[in-house]
N, C-alpha and C positions, 0 to 999 in steps of 0.2 A: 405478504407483499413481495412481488418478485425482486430481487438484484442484480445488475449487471454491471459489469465493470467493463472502461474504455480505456483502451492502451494503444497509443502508438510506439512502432519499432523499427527500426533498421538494422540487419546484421548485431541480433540482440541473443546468440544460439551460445553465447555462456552464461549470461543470467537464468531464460525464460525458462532451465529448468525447475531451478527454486520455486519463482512468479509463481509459476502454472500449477504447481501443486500446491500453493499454499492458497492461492487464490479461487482454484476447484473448489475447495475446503467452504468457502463464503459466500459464492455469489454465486447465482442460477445461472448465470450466462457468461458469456464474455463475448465483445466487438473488439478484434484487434485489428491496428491500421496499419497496412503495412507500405514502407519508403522503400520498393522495389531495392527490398532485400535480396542478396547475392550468394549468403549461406544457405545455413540447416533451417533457419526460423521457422520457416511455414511449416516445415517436418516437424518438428518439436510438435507445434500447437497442435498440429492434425492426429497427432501420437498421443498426446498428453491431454490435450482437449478436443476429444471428434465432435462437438457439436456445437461451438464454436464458432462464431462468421470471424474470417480474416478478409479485412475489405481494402484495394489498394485504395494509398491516400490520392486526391485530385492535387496535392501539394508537391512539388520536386525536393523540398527540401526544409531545412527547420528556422529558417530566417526570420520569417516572419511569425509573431506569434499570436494577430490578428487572424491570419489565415488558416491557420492551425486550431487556433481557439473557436470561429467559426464553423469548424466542420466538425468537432468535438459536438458544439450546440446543436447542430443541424441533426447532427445523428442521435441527441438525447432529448431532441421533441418528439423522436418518433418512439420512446420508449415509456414503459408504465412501470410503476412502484419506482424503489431504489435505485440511484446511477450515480457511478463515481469515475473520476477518469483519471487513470493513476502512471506515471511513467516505470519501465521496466525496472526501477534502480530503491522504487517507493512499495513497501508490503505492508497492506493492511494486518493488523491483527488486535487480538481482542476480543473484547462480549458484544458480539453480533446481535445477542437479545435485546439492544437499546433499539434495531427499529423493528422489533416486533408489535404489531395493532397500531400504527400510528397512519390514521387517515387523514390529517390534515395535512397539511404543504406544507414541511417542515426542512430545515439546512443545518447540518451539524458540521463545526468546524474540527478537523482532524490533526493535530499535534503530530512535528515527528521527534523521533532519534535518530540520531546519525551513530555512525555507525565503523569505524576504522579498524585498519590492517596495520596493526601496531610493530608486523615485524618480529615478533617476542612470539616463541614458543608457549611459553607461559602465560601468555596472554590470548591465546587462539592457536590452532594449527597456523600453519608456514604456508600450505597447500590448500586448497578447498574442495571436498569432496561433493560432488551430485547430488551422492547416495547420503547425505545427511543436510537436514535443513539450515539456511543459513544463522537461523538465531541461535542454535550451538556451536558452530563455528566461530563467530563473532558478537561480540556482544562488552568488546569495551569501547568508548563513546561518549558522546555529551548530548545535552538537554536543557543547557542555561539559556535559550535564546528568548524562552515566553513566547517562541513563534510569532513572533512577530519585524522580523526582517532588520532586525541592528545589528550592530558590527561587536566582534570581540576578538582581539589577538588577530586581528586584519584578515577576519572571514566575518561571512553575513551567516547569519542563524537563517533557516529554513523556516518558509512561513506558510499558513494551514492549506490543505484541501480541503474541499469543499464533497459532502454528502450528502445529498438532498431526495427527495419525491416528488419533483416538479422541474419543472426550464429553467435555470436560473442564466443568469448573462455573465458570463468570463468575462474580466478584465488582465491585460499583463498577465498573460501566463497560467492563468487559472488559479494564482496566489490569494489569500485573504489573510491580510493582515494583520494589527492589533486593534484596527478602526481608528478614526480621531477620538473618539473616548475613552483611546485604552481598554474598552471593553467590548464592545460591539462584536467582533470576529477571533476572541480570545475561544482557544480551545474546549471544544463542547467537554470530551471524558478524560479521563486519566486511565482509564482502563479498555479504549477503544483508538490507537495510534498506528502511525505509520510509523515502522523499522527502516533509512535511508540506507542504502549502501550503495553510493556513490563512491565512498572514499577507504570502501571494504577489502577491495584485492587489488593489491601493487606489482601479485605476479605479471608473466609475460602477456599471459591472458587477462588481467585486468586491464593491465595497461592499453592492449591491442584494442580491448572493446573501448577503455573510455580515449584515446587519441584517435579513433576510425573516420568521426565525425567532422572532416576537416572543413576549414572559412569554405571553401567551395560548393560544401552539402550544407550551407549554413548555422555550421558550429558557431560558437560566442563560449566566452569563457575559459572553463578548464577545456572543455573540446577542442582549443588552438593551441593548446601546452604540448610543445613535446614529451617526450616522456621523461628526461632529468625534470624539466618546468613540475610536471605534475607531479614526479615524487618528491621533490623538494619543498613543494607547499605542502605535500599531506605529513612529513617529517614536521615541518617546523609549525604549520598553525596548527591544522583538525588534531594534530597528535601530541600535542602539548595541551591541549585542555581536556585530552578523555581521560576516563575514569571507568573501573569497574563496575557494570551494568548490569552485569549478570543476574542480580535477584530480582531488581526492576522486568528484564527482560522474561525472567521464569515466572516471576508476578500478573505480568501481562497475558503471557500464553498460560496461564492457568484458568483466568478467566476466558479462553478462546474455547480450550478444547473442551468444556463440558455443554457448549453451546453447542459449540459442531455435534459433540455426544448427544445430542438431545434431539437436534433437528434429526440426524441420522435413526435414531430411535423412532420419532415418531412418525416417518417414514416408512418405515419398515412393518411398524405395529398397522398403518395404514394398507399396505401391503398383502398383509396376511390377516386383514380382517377379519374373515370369514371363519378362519378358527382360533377366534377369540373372545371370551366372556367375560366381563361384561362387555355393553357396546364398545366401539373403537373410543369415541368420544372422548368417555368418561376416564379411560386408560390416559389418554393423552395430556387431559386437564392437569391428572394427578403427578406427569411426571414432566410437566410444564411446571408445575409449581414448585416441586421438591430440587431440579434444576436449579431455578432462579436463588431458593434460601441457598445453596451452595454456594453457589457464583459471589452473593453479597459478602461470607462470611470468608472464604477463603482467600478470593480475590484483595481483599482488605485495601481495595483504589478506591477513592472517588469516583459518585455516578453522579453528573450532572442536569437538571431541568432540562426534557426538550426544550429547543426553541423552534417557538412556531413562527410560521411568515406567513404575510397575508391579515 
């Protein structure tokens, strides 16, 4: 079943080169929207992703998040299989095998980490390299929210994305909550999350990307913080309750990369069928299978019950 991922950006050309490669990795397509970006952005994606739609948004700005969340929906009625719509700051990662064969209309709630620039050599490079992915760079952080949008040490915990194969209707920001039962919208896997790095680079360039969005372009929140306001809060809350994440995080990308391994593999055996014995098929079946006993044993996360809808 195909995958595609929905992203909107504005002057987003120090993140999107992490995104775009990590995200190539996962989903067959990408729609990115773009807020009549003034940078490199559109260069990146066309570089990094040629095939690709970048579509201007109909929206001037990020105020509203009715209108935003609207045109998100609008552009994933028109799509089939897998859609997720993820902001430039949100990395999918994980065992992508969870929506293999699943033909009903099914919505998996996506759990994050966050993800901080502690500052401490010893705790990350000082600097962030291009040329290395972010989850080796950074990877000290927290995860005590339950995703479900409460407060701790006077921040709000990040609450789920939503994964689905069908239309489903965004409420407030595309968030899904704990539910009224605590349970209802509680995180589908433990081994299929979003990496946040929002609160990742305090360099001149983090700072530049996350202050750019001012009350004018309809920032809200840290987007109206100068730059003391935002280092000040990432010192004193988001950094005062992370914690080394590091085996979580190589935990997690263990069970990514033998999926990506897999897909890539039997691509390739499809490929070059013609000089291969026995049929393609049966080749694929066999290294579908032997994949999956990996994933379960190494991976050592929880895998949780699709949920189905409908």
């Amino acid at each position: 079943m195909t995958k595609t991922v929905i992203c909107h950006f504005y002057n987003e050309e120090h993140l999107l080169p992490w995104w775009l490669r990590q995200h190539k990795q996962i989903f067959d397509h990408g729609i990115m929207i773009d807020y009549a970006s003034n940078d490199n952005s559109c260069d990146i994606i066309r570089e990094l992703c040629p095939t690709w739609d970048i579509r201007r948004s109909r929206n001037t700005n990020f105020s509203d998040s009715v209108a935003i969340d609207d045109e998100v929906m609008d552009i994933e009625r028109g799509l089939d299989g897998w859609r997720m719509c993820l902001n430039t700051t949100e990395f999918l990662y994980g065992n992508i095998n969870h929506l293999d064969d699943r033909t009903e209309s099914t919505q998996y709630f996506i759990g994050n980490y966050v993800f901080v620039d502690m500052e401490d050599e010893t705790k990350g490079p000082l600097s962030l390299s291009h040329d290395i992915p972010l989850h080796e760079q950074r990877y000290w952080g927290y995860d005590e929210f339950e995703n479900t949008g409460q407060f701790k040490g006077g921040i709000m915990g990040r609450m789920n994305r939503s994964l689905h194969n069908y239309p489903v209707t965004y409420n407030g920001g595309r968030h899904w909550d704990g539910g009224t039962s605590g349970t209802e919208h509680l995180r589908s896997f433990d081994d299929l999350v979003i990496f946040y790095y929002g609160w990742a680079d305090v360099s001149d360039l983090g700072l530049k990307r996350k202050t750019q969005i001012s009350a004018e372009r309809g920032g809200i929140g840290p987007h109206t913080y100068t730059k003391e306001q935002f280092l000040d809060f990432c010192r004193t809350a988001h950094r005062s309750i992370s914690r080394n994440l590091k085996d979580i995080v190589e935990g997690i990308y263990s069970a990514q990369h033998p999926s990506i391994e897999n897909k890539k593999m039997v691509e390739d055996l499809i490929a070059d069928q013609h000089d291969i014995e026995p049929p393609i098929k049966e080749i694929a079946d066999i290294r579908l299978g032997s994949t999956s006993d990996i994933l379960a044993t190494e991976s050592k996360l929880i895998q949780a019950k699709p949920r189905v809808i409908g």
